[in-house]
N, C-alpha and C positions, 0 to 999 in steps of 0.2 A: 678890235674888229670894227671899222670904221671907213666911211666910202663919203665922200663931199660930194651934195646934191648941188649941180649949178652953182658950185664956189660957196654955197652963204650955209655957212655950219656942220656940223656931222650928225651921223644918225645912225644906229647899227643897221647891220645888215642881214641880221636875222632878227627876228620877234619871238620868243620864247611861248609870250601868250595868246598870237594871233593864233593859233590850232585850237583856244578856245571860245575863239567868236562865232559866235552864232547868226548863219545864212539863211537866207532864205530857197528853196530847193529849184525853185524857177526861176530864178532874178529876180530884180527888187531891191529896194532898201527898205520897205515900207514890212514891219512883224506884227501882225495881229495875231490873238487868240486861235486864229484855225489857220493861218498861214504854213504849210509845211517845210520846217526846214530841215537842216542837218541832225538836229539834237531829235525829233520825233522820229527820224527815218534809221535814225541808230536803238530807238527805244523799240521801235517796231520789229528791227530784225533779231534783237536782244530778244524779243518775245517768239519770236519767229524760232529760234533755234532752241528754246527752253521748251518751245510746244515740240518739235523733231526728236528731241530726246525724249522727254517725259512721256510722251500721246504716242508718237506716229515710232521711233526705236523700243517700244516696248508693247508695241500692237499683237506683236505673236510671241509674245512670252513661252518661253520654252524651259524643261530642266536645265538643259544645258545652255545656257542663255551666250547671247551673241555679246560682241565687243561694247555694240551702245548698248544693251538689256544690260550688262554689268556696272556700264558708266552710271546708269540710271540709278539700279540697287543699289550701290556704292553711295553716293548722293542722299537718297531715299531713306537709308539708314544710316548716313554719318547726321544728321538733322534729327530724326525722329531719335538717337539717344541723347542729341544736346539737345532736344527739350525736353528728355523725361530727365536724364540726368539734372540738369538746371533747376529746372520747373518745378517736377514734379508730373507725376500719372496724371493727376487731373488737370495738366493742362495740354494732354495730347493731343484734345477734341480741337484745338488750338494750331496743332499739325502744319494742315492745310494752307494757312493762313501765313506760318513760319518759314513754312516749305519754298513757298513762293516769292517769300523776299527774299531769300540765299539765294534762289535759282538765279533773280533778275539780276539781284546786285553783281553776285561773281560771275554770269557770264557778260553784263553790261562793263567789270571790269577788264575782263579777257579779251570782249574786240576791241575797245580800247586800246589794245598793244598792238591792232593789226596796220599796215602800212596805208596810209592815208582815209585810217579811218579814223572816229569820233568816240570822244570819252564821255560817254551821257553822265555819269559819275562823279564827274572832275566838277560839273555845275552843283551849287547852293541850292537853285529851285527843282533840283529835280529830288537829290539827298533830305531836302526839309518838307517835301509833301512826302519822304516814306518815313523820318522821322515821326512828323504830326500825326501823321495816321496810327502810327506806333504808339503815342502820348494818347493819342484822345482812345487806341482800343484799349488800350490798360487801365486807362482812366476809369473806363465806364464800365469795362468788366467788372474794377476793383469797387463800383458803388453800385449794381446790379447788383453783385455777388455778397458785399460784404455791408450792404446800407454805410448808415456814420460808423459804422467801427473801420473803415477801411482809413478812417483819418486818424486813428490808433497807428499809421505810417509814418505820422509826423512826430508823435508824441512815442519820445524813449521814457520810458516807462521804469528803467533798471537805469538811469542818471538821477542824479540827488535831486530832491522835488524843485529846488533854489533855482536850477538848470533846464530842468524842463522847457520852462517857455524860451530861454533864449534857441534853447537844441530844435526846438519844434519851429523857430523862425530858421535857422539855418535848415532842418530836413526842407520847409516846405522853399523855401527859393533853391536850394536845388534840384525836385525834384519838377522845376517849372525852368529848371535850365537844362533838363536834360535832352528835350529835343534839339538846343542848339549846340551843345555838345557832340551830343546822335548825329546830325547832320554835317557838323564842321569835322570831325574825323576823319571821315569817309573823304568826302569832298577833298579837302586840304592834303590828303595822304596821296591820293590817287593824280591830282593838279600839280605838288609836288614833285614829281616823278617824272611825269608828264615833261615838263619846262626844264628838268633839269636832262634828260634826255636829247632836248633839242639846240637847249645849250652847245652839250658837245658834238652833236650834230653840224653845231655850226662851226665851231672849229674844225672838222674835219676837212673843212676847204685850204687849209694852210700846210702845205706840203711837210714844214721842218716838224710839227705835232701829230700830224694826221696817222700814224700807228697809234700813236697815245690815246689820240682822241677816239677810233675805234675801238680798241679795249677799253676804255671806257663807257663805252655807248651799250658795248655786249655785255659788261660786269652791270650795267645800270638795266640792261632790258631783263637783265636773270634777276637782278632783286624786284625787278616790279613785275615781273611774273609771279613771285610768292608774294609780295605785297598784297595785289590783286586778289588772290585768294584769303590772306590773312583778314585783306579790311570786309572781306565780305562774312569771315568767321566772324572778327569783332562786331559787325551791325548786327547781326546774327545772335550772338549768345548774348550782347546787351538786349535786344529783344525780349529774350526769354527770361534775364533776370528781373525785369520790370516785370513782364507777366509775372514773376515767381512775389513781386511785393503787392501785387494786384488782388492775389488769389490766397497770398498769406500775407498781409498789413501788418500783423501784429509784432513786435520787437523779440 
C-alpha cells in the first residue's frame, strides 16, 4: 500500500501511529505544560464519566437499584474483593485509592475504542505517573508501616546464607523495575491493538481484501474490548500485590 508523492519515492498511505500524536486542542504546534490537547481532553472526560457513574448514577440508591446503580455495585465490589483477597483486610483502608485507578484505567481504556476518539492509555507518560505513584505509595507505606524491617523484602531469608546477598541484589533491582514494567504493559498492550487495528483499516480500501479486512477489524475490536478490560484488571491486581509486599515484606 503505497501512492508516489510528485514522482520522488513512496510513502504509505496510512500511518498506524499518527492516532497517537499528541495536538494541541486550538491549533498550534507549540505543547507546553498547560497547553490543552487531545490527550487531557480525553483524561478529563475519562474522569467525567467515572464521576456519572460512581457520584451522580448512584445518588438515589435504591433496594432495587437502577441499570447504572448495578453497573456501580458490580465494579464497587469486584475491587474491594481483589484487594482483600490479594492484600489482605488490612489493606482496605487502601480501597479508595484502588478503586480509583481501575475506574480511570478501564474506562480511559474503553473510549479508547470509540470512533475518533483518543487512547490516553496507549501513551508512557500517562501509564508511568500512575505506575510511580503506585511505587512511591507502596514504598512509603511499606517504611511508615514496617521501619527497616520492610527491607527484610529484599532479603529471602529461607535461601542458603552463600545466596542471600546475590537474591537480595536481584529482589532489590526488580523491585526498582517494577514501575517500568507497571507502565510498559498497559501502555504497549493497549498501543498494540491500537495500530494493529488501523492497519486493517487501511487495507480495507482495496476492494479484492476488503471483506477479509473487515472481519478482521471486528474479530481485532472484540479482542481489544476484553483487552481493555483485562489490562486494567492486570494494573489492578499488580497494585494490590505490591501493597500486599508493603504491608507484609517478610519472605
Amino acid at each position: 500500500m503505497a501512492t508516489e508523492a510528485n514522482g520522488e519515492g513512496t510513502g504509505l498511505v496510512f500511518h498506524p501511529m499518527d492516532q497517537f500524536i499528541v495536538k494541541p486542542l486550538f491549533g498550534g504546534d507549540t505543547i507546553n505544560w498547560y497547553t490543552p490537547t487531545n490527550v487531557s481532553l480525553w483524561m478529563v472526560l475519562t474522569i467525567v464519566v467515572v464521576f456519572l457513574l460512581l457520584v451522580v448514577g448512584t445518588r438515589g440508591r435504591a433496594i432495587v437499584p437502577s441499570r447504572v446503580q448495578s453497573v456501580a455495585e458490580l465494579a464497587y465490589g469486584f475491587v474491594h474483593k481483589m484487594v482483600e483477597d490479594v492484600a489482605g483486610k488490612d489493606a482496605l483502608k487502601f480501597f479508595p485509592y484502588i478503586m480509583t485507578i481501575f475506574m480511570f484505567v478501564v474506562f480511559a481504556n474503553f473510549l479508547g475504542l470509540l470512533p475518533m476518539s483518543f487512547s490516553t492509555t496507549s501513551h508512557f507518560a500517562v501509564t508511568a505517573i500512575l505506575a510511580i505513584a503506585v511505587f512511591l505509595t507502596v514504598t512509603i507505606v511499606g517504611f511508615v508501616k514496617n521501619g527497616t524491617k520492610f527491607l527484610g523484602l529484599f532479603w529471602v531469608s529461607s535461601a542458603p546464607l552463600a545466596l542471600r546477598p546475590v537474591l537480595a541484589i536481584i529482589e532489590l533491582i526488580s523491585y526498582f523495575v517494577r514501575p517500568v514494567s507497571h507502565c510498559i504493559r498497559l501502555a504497549g498492550n493497549i498501543m498494540a491493538g491500537h495500530a494493529v487495528i488501523k492497519v486493517f483499516a487501511g487495507f480495507a480500501a482495496i476492494a479484492a481484501i476488503s471483506p477479509l479486512s473487515i472481519l478482521a477489524i471486528t474479530a481485532m475490536y472484540g479482542l481489544e474490548t476484553l483487552v481493555a478490560f483485562i489490562q486494567a484488571y492486570v494494573f489492578t491486581i499488580l497494585t494490590c500485590v505490591y501493597l500486599k509486599d508493603a504491608l507484609h515484606p517478610s519472605h
